[in-house]
N, CA, C and O of each residue as an XYZ file, in Angstrom:
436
protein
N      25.530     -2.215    -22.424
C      24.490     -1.834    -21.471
C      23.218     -2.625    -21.749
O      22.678     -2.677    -22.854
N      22.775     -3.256    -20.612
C      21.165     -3.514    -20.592
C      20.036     -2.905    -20.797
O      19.762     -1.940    -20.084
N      19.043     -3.376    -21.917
C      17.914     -2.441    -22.084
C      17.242     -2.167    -20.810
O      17.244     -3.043    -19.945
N      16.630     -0.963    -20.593
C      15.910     -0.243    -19.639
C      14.792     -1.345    -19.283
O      14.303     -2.128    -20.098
N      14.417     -1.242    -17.643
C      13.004     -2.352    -17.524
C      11.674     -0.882    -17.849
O      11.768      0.299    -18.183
N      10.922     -1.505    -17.628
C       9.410     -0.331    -17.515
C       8.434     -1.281    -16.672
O       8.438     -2.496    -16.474
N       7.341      0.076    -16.128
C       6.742     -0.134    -15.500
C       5.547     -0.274    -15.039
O       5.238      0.536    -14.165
N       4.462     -1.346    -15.462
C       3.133     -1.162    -14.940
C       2.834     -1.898    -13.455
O       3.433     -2.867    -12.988
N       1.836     -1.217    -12.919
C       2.032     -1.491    -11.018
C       0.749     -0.879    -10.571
O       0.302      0.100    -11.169
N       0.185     -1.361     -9.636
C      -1.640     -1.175     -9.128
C      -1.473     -1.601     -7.307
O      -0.557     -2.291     -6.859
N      -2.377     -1.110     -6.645
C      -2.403     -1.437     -5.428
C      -3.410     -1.797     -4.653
O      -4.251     -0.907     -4.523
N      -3.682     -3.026     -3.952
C      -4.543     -3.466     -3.265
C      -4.906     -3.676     -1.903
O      -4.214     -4.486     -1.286
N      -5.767     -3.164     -1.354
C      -6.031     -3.157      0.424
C      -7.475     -3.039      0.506
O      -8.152     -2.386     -0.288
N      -8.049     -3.881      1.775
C      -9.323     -4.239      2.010
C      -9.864     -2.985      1.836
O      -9.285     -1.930      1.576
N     -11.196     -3.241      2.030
C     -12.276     -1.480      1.770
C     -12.354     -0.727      3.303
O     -12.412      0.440      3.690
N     -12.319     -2.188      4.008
C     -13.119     -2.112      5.429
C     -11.996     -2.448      6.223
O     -11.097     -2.891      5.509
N     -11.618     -2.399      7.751
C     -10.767     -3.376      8.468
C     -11.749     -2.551      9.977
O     -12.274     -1.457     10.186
N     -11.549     -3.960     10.803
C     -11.144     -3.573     12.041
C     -10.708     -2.757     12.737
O      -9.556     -2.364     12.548
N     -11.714     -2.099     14.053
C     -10.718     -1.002     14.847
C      -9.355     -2.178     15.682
O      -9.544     -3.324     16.089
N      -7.935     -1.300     15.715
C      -7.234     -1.786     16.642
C      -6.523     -2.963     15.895
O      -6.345     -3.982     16.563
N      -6.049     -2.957     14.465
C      -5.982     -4.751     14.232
C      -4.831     -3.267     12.624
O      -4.703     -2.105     12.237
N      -4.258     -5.183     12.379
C      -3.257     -4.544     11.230
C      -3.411     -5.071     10.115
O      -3.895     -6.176     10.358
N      -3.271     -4.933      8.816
C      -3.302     -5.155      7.445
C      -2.697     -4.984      6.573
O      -2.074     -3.953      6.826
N      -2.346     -5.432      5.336
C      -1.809     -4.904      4.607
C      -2.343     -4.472      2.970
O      -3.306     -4.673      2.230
N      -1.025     -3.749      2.972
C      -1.547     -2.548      1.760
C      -0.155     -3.427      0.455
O       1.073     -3.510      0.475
N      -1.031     -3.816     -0.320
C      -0.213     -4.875     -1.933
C      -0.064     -3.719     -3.039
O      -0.929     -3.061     -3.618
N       1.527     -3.702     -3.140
C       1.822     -3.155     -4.527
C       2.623     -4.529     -4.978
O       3.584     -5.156     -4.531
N       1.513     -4.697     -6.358
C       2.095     -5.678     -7.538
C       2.963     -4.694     -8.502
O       2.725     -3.487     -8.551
N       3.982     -5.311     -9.258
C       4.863     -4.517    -10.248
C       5.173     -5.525    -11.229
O       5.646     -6.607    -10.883
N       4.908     -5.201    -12.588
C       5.441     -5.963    -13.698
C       6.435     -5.296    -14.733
O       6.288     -4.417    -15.583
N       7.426     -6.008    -14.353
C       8.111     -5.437    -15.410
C       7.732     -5.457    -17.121
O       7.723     -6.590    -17.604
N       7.416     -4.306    -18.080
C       7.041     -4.571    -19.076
C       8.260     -4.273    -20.038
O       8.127     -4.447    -21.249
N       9.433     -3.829    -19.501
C      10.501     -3.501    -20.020
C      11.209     -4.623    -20.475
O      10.863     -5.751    -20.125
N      12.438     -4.376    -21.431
C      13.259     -5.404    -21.948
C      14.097     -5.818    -21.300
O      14.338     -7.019    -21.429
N      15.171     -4.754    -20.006
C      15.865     -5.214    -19.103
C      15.608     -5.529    -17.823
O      14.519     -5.134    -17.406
N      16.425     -6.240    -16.931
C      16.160     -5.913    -15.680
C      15.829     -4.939    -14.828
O      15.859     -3.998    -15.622
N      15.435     -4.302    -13.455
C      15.527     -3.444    -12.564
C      14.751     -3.854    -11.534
O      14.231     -4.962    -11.400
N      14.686     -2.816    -10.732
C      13.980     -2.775     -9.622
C      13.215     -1.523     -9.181
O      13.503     -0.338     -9.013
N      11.779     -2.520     -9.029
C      10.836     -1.208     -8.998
C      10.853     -0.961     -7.429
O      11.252     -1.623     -6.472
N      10.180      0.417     -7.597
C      10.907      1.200     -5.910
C      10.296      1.859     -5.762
O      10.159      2.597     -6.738
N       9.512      2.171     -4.661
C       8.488      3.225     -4.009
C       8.289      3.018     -2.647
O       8.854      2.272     -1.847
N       7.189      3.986     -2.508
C       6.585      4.252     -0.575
C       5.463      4.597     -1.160
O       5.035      5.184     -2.154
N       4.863      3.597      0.531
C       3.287      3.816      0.808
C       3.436      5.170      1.804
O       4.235      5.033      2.731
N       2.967      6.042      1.732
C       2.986      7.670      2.845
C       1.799      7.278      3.754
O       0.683      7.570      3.323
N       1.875      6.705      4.861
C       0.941      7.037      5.674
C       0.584      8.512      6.396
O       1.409      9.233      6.958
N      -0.508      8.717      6.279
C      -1.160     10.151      6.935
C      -1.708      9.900      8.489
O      -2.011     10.813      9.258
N      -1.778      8.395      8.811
C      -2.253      8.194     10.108
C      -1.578      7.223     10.958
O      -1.321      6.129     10.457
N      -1.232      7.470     12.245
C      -1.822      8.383     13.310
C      -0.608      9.639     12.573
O      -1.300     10.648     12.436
N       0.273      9.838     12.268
C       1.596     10.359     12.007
C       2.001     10.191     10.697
O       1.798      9.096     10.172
N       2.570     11.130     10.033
C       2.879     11.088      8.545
C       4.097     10.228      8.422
O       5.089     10.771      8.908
N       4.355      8.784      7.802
C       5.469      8.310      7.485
C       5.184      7.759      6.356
O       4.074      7.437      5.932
N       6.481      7.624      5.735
C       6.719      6.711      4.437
C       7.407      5.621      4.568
O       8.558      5.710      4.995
N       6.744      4.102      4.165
C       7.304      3.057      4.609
C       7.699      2.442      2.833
O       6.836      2.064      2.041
N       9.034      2.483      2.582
C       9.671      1.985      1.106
C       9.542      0.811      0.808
O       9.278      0.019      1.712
N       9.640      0.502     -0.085
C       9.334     -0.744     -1.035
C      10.422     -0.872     -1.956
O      11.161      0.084     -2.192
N      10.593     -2.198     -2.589
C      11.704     -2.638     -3.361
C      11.703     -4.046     -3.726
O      12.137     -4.998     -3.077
N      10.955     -4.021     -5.257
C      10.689     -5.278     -5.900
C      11.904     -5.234     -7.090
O      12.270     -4.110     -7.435
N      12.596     -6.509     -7.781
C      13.619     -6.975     -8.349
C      12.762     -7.975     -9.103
O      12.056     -8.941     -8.813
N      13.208     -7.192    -10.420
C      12.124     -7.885    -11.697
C      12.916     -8.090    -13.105
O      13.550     -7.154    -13.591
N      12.857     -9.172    -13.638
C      14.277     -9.595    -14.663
C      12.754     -8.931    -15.692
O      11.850     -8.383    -15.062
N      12.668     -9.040    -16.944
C      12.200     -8.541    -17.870
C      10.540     -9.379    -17.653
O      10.406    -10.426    -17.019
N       9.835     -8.913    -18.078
C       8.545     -9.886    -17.992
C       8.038    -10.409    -16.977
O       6.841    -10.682    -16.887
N       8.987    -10.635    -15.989
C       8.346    -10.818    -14.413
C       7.420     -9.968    -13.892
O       7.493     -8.795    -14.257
N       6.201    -10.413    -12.797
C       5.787     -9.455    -11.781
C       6.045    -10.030    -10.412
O       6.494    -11.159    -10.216
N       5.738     -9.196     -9.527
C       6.059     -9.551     -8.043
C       4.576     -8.733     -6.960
O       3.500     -8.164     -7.143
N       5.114     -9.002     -6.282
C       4.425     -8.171     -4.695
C       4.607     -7.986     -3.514
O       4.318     -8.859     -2.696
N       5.068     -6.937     -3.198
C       5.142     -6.839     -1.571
C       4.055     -6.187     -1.074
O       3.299     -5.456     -1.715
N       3.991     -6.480      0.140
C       2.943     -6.330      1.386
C       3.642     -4.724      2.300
O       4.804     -4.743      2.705
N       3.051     -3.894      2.433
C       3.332     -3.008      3.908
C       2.461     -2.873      4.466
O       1.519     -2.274      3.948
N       2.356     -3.454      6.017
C       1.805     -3.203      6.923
C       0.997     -2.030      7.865
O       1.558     -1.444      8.791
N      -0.283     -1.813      7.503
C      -0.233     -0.957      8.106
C      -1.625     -1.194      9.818
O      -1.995     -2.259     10.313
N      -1.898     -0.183     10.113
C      -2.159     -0.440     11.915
C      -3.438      0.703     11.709
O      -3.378      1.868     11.315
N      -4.470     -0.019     12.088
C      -5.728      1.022     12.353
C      -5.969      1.374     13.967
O      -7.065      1.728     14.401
N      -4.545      1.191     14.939
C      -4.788      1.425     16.528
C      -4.927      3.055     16.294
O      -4.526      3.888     15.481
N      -5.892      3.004     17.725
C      -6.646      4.244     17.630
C      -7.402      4.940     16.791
O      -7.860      6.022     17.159
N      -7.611      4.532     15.763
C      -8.590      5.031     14.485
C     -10.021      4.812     15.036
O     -10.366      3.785     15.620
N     -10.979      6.092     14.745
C     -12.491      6.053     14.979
C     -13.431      5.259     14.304
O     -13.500      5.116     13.084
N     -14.126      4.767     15.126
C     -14.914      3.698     13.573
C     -15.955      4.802     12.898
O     -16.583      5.742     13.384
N     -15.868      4.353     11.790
C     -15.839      5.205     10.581
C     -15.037      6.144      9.896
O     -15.165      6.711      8.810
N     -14.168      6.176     10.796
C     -12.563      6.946      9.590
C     -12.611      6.258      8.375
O     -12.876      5.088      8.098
N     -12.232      7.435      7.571
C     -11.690      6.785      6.507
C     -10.290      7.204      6.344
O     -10.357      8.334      5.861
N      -8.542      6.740      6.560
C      -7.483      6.774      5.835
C      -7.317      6.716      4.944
O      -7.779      5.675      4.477
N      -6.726      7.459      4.095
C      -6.013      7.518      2.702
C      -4.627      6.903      2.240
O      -3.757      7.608      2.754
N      -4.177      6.119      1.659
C      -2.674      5.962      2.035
C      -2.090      6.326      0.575
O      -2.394      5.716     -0.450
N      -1.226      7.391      0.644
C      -0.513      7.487     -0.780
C       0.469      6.641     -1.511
O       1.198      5.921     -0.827
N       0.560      6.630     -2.478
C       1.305      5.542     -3.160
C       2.719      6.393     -4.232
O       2.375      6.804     -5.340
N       3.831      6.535     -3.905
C       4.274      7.167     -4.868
C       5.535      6.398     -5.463
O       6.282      5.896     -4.623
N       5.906      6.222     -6.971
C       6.560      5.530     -7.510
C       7.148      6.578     -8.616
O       6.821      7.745     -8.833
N       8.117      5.762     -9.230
C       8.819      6.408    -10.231
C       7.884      6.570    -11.550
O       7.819      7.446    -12.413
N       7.305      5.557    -11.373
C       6.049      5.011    -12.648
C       4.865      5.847    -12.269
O       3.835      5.512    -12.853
N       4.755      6.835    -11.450
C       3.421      7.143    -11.100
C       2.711      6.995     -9.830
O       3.044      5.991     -9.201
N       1.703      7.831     -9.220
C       1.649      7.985     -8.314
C      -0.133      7.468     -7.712
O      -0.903      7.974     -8.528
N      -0.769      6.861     -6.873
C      -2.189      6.771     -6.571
C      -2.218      6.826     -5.545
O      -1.322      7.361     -4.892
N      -3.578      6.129     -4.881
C      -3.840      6.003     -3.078
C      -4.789      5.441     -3.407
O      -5.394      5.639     -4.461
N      -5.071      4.644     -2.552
C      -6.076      3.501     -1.955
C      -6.326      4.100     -0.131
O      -5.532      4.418      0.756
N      -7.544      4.043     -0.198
C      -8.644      4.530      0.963
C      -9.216      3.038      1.835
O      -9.759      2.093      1.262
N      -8.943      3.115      3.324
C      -9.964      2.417      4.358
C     -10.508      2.555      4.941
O     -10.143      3.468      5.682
N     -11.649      2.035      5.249
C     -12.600      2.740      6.055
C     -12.820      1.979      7.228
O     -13.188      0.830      6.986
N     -12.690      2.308      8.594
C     -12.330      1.685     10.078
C     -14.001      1.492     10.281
O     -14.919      2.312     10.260
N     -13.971      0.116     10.476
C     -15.384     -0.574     10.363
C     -15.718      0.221     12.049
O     -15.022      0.664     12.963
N     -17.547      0.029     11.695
C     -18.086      0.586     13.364
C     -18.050     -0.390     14.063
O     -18.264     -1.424     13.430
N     -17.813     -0.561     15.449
C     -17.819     -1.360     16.567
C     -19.178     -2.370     16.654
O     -20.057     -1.977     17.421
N     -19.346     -3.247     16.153
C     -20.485     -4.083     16.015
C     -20.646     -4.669     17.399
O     -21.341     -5.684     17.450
N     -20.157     -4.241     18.479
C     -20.398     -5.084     19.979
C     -21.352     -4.605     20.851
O     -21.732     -5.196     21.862
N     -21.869     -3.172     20.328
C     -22.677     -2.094     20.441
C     -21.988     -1.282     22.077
O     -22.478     -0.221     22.463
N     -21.159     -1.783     22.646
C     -20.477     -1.158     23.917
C     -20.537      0.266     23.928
O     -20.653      0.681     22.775
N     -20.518      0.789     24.414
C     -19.984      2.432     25.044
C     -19.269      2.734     25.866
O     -19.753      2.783     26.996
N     -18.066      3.012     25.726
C     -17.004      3.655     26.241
C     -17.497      5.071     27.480
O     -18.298      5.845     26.958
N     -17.257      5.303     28.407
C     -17.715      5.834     29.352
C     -16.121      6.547     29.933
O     -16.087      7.231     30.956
């Protein structure tokens, strides 16, 4: 049998975005373990609708990686702030955006 991999892993997404526009949300994963595996999780979106979109990085010993999930600020108020949860085998966080105000100064009528 192959030694076990382990896991350190962090997540990155702008502070600010655009109303109406898409982005993405970066989980890096390093394997700190001696064997291979594959690290595996979901980002939980809370907005507009609760979903979990999975992840699945493949890391030989000492490697790191990164995938991207996409996510969509359509229909979000400017000045929302979303939360997006992060949950992994290694542990769990969230990273927060905040839906920039409409700088065109328009009013919707």
């Amino acid at each position: 049998t192959s030694p076990p991999p382990a896991w350190e892993w962090s997540v990155d997404a702008p502070e600010t975005v655009a109303p109406d526009t898409t982005f993405d949300i970066a989980i890096t994963a390093e394997n700190v373990g001696d064997g291979p595996g594959t690290f595996r999780g979901a980002v939980n979106f809370s907005y507009p609708l609760y979903m979990p979109k999975g992840l699945d990085i493949a890391l030989d010993a000492g490697q790191s990686g990164t995938e991207s999930v996409e996510a969509s600020t359509e229909d979000a108020d400017p000045g929302q702030e979303i939360e997006y949860g992060i949950r992994t085998p290694a542990g769990e966080g969230s990273v927060s955006v905040t839906i920039e105000a409409d700088a065109s100064g328009n009013e919707s009528a």
